[in-house]
C-alpha positions in Angstrom: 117.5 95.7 69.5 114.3 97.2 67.4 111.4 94.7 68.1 109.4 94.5 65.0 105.2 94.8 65.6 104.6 91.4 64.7 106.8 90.8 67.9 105.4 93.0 70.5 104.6 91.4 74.0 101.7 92.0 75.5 102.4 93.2 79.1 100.7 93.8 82.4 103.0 96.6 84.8 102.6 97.0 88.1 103.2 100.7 88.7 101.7 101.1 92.1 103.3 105.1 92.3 102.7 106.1 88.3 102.1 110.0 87.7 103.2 112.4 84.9 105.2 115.5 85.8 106.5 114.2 89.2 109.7 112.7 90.4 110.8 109.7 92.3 109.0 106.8 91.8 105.7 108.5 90.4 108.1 109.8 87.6 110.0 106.2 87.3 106.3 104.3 86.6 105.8 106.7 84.0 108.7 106.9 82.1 108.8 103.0 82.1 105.2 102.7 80.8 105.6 105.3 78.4 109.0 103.6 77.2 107.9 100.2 77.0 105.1 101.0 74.6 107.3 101.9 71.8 107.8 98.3 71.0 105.0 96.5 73.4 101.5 96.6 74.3 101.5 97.7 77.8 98.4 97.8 80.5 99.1 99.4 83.2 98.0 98.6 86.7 98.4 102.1 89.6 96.3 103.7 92.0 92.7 105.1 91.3 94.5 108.5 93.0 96.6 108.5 89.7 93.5 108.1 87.5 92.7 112.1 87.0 96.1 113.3 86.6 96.9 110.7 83.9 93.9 111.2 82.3 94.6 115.0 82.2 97.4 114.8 80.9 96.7 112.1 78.1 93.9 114.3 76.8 96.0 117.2 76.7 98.8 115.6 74.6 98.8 117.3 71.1 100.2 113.9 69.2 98.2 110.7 68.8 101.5 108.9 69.5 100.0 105.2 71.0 99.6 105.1 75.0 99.5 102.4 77.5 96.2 101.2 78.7 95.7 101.7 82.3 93.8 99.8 85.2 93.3 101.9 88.3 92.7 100.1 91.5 92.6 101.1 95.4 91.5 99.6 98.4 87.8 101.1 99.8 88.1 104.4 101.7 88.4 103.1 105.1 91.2 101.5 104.7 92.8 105.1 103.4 92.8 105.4 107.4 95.9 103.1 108.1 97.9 104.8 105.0 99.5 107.3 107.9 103.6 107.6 108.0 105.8 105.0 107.0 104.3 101.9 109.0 101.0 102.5 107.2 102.0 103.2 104.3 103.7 99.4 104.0 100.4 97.6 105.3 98.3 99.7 102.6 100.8 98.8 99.9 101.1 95.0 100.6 97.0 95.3 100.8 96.9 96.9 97.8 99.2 94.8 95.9 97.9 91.6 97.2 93.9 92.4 95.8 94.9 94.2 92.9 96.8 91.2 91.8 93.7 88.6 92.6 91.8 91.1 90.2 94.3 91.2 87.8 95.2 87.1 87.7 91.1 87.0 87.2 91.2 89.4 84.2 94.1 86.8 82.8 92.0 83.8 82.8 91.8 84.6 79.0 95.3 85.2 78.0 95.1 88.8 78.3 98.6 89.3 79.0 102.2 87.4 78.3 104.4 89.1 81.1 104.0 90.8 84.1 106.5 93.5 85.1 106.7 94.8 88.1 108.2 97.9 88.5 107.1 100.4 91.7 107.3 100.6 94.1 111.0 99.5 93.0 112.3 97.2 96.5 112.5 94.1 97.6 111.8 95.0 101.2 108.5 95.3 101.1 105.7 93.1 100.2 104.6 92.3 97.3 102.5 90.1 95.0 103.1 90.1 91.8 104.7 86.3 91.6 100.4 85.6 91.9 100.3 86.6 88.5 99.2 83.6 85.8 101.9 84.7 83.4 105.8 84.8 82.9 106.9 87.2 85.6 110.1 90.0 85.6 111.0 91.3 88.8 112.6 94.8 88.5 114.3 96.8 88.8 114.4 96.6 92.4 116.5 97.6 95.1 116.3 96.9 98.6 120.9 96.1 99.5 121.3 99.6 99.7 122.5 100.8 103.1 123.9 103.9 104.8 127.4 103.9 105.6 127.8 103.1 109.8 130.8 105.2 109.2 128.8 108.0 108.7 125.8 107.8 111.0 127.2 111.1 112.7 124.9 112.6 109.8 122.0 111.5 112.1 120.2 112.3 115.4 119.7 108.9 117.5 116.5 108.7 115.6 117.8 108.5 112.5 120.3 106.2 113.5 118.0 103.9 114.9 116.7 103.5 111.7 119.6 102.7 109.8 120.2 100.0 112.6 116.7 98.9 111.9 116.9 99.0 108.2 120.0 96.5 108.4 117.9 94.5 110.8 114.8 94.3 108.0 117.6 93.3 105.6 119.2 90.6 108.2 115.7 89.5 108.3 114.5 88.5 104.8 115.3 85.6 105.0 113.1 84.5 107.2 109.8 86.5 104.7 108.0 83.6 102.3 107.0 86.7 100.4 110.6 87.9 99.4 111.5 84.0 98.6 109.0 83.8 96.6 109.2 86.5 94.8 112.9 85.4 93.8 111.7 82.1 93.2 109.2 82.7 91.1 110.6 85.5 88.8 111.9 84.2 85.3 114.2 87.6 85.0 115.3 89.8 87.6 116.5 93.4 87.4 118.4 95.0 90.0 119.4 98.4 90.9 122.5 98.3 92.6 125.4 96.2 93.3 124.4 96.0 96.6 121.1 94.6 96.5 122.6 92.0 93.8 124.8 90.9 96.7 122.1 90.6 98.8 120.4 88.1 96.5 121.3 84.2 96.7 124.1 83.3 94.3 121.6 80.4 92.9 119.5 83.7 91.6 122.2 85.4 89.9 121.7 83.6 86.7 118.8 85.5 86.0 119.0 88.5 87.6 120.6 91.8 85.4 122.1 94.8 87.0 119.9 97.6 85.5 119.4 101.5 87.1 115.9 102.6 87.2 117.2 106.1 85.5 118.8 107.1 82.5 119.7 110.1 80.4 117.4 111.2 77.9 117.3 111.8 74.2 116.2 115.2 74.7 119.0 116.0 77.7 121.5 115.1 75.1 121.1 117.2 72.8 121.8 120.2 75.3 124.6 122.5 73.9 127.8 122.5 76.4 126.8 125.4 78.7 129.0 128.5 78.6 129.7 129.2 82.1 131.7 132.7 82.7 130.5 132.6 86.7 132.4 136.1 89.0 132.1 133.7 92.1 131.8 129.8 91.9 128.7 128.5 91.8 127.9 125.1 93.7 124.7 123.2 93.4 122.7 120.3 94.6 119.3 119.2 93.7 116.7 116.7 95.5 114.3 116.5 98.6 115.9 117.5 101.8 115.7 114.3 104.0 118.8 112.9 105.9 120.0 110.6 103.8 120.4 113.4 101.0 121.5 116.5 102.7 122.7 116.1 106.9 125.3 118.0 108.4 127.9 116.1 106.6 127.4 117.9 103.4 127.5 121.6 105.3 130.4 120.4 107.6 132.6 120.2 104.5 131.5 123.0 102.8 132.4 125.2 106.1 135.9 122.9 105.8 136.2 124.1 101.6 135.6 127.8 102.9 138.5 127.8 105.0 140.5 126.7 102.2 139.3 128.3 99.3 139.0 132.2 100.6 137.2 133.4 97.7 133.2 134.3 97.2 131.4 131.1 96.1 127.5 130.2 96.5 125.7 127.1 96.8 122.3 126.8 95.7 120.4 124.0 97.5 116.8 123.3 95.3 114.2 121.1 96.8 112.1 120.8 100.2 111.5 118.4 102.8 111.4 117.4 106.4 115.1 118.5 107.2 115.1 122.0 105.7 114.6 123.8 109.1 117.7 121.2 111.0 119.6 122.3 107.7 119.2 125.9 108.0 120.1 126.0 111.5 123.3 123.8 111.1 124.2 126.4 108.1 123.4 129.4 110.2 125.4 127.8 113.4 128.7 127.1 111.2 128.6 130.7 109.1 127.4 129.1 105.7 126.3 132.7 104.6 127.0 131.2 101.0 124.6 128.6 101.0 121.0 129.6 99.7 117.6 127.1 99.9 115.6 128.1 97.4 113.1 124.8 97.8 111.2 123.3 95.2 112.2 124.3 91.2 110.3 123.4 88.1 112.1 121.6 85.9 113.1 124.4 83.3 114.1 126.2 86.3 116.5 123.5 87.3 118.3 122.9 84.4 118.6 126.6 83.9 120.8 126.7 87.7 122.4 123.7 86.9 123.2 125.2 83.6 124.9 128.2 85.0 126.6 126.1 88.3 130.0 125.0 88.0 130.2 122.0 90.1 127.1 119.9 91.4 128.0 118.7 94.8 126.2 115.5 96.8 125.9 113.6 100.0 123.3 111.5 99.1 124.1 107.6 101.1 121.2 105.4 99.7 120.2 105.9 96.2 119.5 103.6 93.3 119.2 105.7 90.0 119.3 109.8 90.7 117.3 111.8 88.1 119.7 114.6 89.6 122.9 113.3 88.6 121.9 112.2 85.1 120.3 116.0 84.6 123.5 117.1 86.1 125.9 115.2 83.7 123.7 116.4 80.9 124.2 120.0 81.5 128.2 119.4 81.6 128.4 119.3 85.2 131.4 117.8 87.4 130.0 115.7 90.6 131.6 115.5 94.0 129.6 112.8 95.7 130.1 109.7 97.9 131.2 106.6 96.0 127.8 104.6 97.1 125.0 103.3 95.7 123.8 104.3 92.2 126.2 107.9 92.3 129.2 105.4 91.8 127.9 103.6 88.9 126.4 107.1 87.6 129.8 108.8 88.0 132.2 106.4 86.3 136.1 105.7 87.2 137.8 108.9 86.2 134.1 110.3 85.5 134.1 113.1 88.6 135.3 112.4 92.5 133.6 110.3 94.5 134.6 110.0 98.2 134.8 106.2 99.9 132.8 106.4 103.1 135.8 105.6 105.3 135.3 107.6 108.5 133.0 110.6 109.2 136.0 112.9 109.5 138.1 111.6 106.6 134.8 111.4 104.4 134.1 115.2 105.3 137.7 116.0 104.1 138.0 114.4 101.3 134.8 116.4 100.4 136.0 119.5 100.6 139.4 118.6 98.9 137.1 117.3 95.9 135.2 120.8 96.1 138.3 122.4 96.3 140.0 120.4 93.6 137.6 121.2 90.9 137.1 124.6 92.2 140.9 125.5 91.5 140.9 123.6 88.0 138.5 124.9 85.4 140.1 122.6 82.7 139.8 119.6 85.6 136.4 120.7 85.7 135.9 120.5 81.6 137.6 117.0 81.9 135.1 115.0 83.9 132.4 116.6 82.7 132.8 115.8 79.2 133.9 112.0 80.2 130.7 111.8 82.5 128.7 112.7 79.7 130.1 110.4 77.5 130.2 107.0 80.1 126.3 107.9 80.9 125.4 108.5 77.3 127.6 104.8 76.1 125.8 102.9 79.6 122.5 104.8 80.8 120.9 106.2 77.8 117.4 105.3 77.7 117.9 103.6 74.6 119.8 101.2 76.4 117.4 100.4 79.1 115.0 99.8 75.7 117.3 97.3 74.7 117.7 95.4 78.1 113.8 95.3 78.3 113.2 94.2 75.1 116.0 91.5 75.0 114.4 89.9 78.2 111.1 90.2 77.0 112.0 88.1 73.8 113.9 85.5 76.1 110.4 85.3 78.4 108.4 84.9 75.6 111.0 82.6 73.7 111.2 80.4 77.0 107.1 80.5 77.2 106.9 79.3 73.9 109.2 76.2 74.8 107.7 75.3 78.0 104.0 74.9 75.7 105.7 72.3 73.3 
């Protein structure tokens, strides 16, 4: 849907993590922003922290392409103080959220803006207060149903499983927060991640709420040439920031249980750091994993050039919305063993790659290693899901597609604000 200038909505985002050249959500605020102006007039409201590397990179940008306007807000200095591990991170945010809004709904007195968008950070778990806002609201995409697999929490120490207990808990337990009713209640449009966290929501809100990933593939990933890939040993690899959730002992316990089976030299190249590197490197030490290689954190020319030359790109990630990973991965012809959870299984289609139902710990770790193996023993099997991969991401997740769902609601907000003033 091309949105002619004469039609461009003038939008206020909430991108409370928004930064160029980063991943995760930092990357996802960008991106968005940067998308949305094509066809809208976008202000962006982030962090004052943000503020120097936006700028940066604004004033280093060679074309005079149009930008977003940005609004940098944080809370005073002392209150940096609470901002310490998980816990205080979720206090500062709802702080932030709920004064940055008050300013914002001030600045609107005049009509400043027609929608507000919120977009990061991208859940429904924690507070926020955007719904304040004095203008048509969309909600999204957000996530917030995803959940580990119980099935698998063998991945975890009694830590970590306490928190996947307490995460469920904090999910059991919306329903009893104003601030997540309200925020439901008082979105016109809603865009959800996952098919979990649109079964979370009330069927009376699934009128209005879209299933939409946060990620897509890009222009410029499509038009990569199909790698040429002439490997003496297969060559594995997995890409993404080492915390449980992502890479556990699942993931090494069925590459030790491929080994056995496939009796021929193979490497796996594991790029990205975090807090489980060091339980990871002992667990691949203790079961013999000679083959598998952390190399920590890549730029991104240096990732797509491994993932160029891999063969198969191999995941255990159990609670993930959109992966930048996956799509970078399908764009460079790779097959994907993964778990069918979450954002992987709509990533990797039906017949798009292998993707193992969490059934049990033991039968999910086989069924790993059998997928491994399978596509390790079938170059052409290999060619085949690659090339449909490629083409179910580029017909359902391009970003030109996520362009269309945005500005197709945008034109039903404004259509529906234009009613409601008759």
């Amino acid at each position: 849907m091309i949105v002619e200038k004469k039609q461009r909505a003038k939008i206020l985002l909430i991108a409370y993590a928004c930064r160029p050249g980063e991943s995760s959500e930092r990357q996802i605020g960008w991106h968005w922003a940067n998308l949305i102006q094509r066809h809208h007039d976008v202000t962006v409201l982030t962090r004052e922290t943000h503020r120097p590397f936006i700028e940066n990179h604004l004033a280093s940008r060679a074309d005079d392409a149009p930008t977003p306007e940005f609004i940098y807000f944080d809370l005073p200095a002392w209150a940096a103080r609470f901002k310490k591990g998980d816990r205080g991170l979720y206090v500062y945010y709802a702080l932030w959220s709920f004064f940055a809004i008050l300013r914002t709904r001030r600045m609107n007195e005049g009509g400043r803006w027609q929608i507000t968008h919120f977009l990061t950070f991208g859940t429904l778990i924690w507070p926020q207060f955007a719904f304040l806002m004095n203008t048509a609201y969309l909600l999204g995409p957000v996530g917030g149903g995803e959940r580990i697999p119980l099935s698998l929490r063998k991945s975890f120490g009694y830590g970590g499983q306490l928190k996947i207990l307490a995460r469920r808990l904090v999910q059991k337990m919306l329903v009893l927060n104003p601030i997540y009713w309200a925020n439901l209640a008082q979105a016109d449009r809603i865009f959800v991640r996952t098919k979990e966290t649109l079964e979370m929501l009330p069927a009376r809100y699934h009128g209005k709420t879209k299933l939409l990933l946060e990620t897509a593939i890009s222009l410029d990933q499509t038009q990569l040439d199909t790698p040429i890939r002439d490997n003496e040993k297969l060559e594995i690899v997995s890409v993404g920031r080492l915390i449980a959730s992502k890479f556990n002992p699942l993931m090494l316990e069925a590459l030790a249980t491929f080994k056995a089976e496939w009796k021929k030299p193979f490497r796996v190249t594991i790029i990205g750091d975090g807090p489980e590197r060091e339980n990871l490197e002992a667990q691949r030490d203790k079961l013999g994993l000679r083959e598998v290689e952390f190399v920590g954190k890549k730029s991104s020319d240096e990732v797509f050039a491994e993932l160029r030359r891999s063969d198969i790109y191999y995941s255990t990630t159990m609670k993930e919305g959109g992966t930048w990973a996956f799509f970078e991965a399908i764009a460079c012809y790779l097959p994907i063993v993964c778990l069918k959870v979450n954002g992987p299984d709509m990533i990797v289609g039906e017949g798009c790659g292998i993707k193992v139902p969490p059934i049990s710990y033991k039968q999910t770790r086989d069924a790993l290693a059998r997928g491994v193996l399978a596509l390790a023993q079938d170059p052409l099997l290999r060619a085949d899901y690659a090339e449909r991969a490629r083409a179910h991401v580029e017909q359902t997740y391009s970003w030109d597609q996520v362009s269309m769902h945005i500005n197709i609601t945008y034109a039903e907000l404004l259509a529906q604000e234009k009613s409601s003033s008759r």
